[in-house]
C-alpha positions, 0 to 999 in steps of 0.5 A: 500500500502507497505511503500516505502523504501531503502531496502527490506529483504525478508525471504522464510520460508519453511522447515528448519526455526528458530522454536524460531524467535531469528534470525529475532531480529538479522537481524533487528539489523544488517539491522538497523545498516546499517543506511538504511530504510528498512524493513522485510518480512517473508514469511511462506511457509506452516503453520509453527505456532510456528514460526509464533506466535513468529514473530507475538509477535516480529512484535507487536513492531518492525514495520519493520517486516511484515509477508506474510502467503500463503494459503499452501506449494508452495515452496521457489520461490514462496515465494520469489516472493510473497515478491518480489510482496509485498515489494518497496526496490530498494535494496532486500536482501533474507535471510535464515530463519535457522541460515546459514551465520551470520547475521553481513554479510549484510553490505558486500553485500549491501555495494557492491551494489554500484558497482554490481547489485548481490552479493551473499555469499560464505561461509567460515567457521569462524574456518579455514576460507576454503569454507564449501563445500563437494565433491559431492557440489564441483562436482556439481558447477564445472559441473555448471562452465563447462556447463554455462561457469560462475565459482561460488562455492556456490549457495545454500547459501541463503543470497544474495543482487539484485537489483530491476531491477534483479529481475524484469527481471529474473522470479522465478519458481521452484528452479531457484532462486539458479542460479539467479546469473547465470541468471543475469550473462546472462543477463549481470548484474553485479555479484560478489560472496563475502566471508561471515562468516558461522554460527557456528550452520550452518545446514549441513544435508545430501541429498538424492539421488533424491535431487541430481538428482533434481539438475541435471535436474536444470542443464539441464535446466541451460544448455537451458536457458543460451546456447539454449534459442535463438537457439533451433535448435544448440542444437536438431539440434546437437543431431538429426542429429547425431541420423540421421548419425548413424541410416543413416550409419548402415541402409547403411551397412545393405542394402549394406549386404543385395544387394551384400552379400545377408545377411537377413534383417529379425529378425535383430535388428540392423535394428529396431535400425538403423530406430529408430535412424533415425526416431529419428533424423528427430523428433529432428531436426523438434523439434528444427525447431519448436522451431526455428519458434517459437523464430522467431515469438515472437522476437520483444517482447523478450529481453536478454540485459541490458542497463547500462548507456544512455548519451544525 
């Protein structure tokens, strides 16, 4: 059984990493200077095995740090979730396994813990001291800000400070651990983004295209899970019945052509069109029924509040 402490430093180690293990000596000199007990996990997503031999000989004298190897290649929620499972700090901290903020940082977000239940980084760069951030990641969390309502600009830092509670409430699955701070937010925890120092050697490689429309489909599903997941229908419900109006409007003017104007309805495609947006509709509509009956037969067991504080 894992070693019961204050704080748990949790490392998802996957494509991008510290091929050398330099930056775990320096997460352990910045955690033991926040006088706390604690300790820190790696887990290696994949084989990694130079990294590992490193951490190995690192981990033979310093006991604070463990090392968790999964089978394969799960990705980064999974291995933070294996940590979550295998760690017992009420306080958690993930960190980035490649040097992106320095690690001097830590105190900041853990030091805020006494008034916030998340504290994630925002990065600023030690040079100019602006936000290191382009366009497109610009674009990207005002889209986030405008469809969520909750203004952040920086969720792809990895350094970030949660408290257990946080994490035992908000599942982890495919790369919703970037928003945990939007989820949190939801829930009603308490969520501060801090400035922190960027690393000099930061990573700042380029993405593809189908990295960025992976993170607009995240987005829809933020979109759901933060507006639509009590209320299905306002959402099918909103687009079915428009689909519905339109199909129901054209297929109107079509039969009125057809009764008082004796215009032909064969070989019209606006008539395959009407009843396709028709039929679509009623399908959109039942869909967020459905989900409707579904939410109302499992209400007792869900909940979307957090308790702050109970007196007598």
């Amino acid at each position: 059984m894992a070693q019961v402490v204050e704080l748990s430093a949790i490392v998802p180690v996957c494509d991008l990493k510290d091929e050398e293990g330099e930056l775990a000596l320096e997460y352990l000199d910045a955690l033991r200077a926040l006088g706390k007990s604690f300790e820190l996990v790696f887990v290696l997503d994949g084989e990694h095995q130079k990294l590992r031999a490193h951490l190995e000989r690192h981990a033979a004298s310093e006991p604070e740090i463990r090392i968790i190897q999964l089978t394969r290649s799960f990705g980064e929620a999974t291995a933070l979730t294996a940590g979550l499972e295998h760690t017992t700090g009420d306080i958690v901290l993930t960190l980035p396994a490649y040097d992106q903020v320095e690690s001097g940082e830590i105190r900041r977000l853990v030091d805020s813990m006494d008034k916030f239940d998340v504290a994630v980084g925002r990065r600023r760069r030690k040079d100019t001291g602006r936000y290191s951030g382009g366009i497109r990641r610009q674009l990207f969390h005002g889209l986030v800000g405008y469809v969520t309502g909750h203004r952040f600009r920086d969720l792809g830092c990895g350094m970030r400070a949660l408290r257990r509670s946080v994490t035992d409430e908000i599942p982890l699955y495919g790369d919703l651990y970037r928003f945990i701070a939007l989820l949190a937010a939801r829930r009603g925890f308490r969520v501060v983004e801090l400035d922190v120092t960027e690393s000099s050697v930061s990573h700042h490689g380029g993405k593809s295209a189908r990295v960025y429309l992976a993170r607009l489909l995240d987005i829809l599903s933020i979109v759901f899970l933060v507006r639509f997941t009590k209320k299905p229908l306002r959402f099918f419900g909103m687009v079915g019945g428009i689909l519905f109006a339109v199909g129901s409007l054209l297929v109107s003017y079509l039969v009125v052509q057809r009764l008082f104007f004796n215009v032909a309805l064969a070989d019209r495609p606006a008539l395959l069109l009407s009843s396709l947006l028709v039929v679509l509709g009623l399908q959109l509509f039942a869909l967020g029924l459905l989900g409707e009956l579904i939410i109302f037969t499992h209400a007792r067991d869900m909940k979307e509040y957090t308790i702050d504080k109970i007196v007598n």
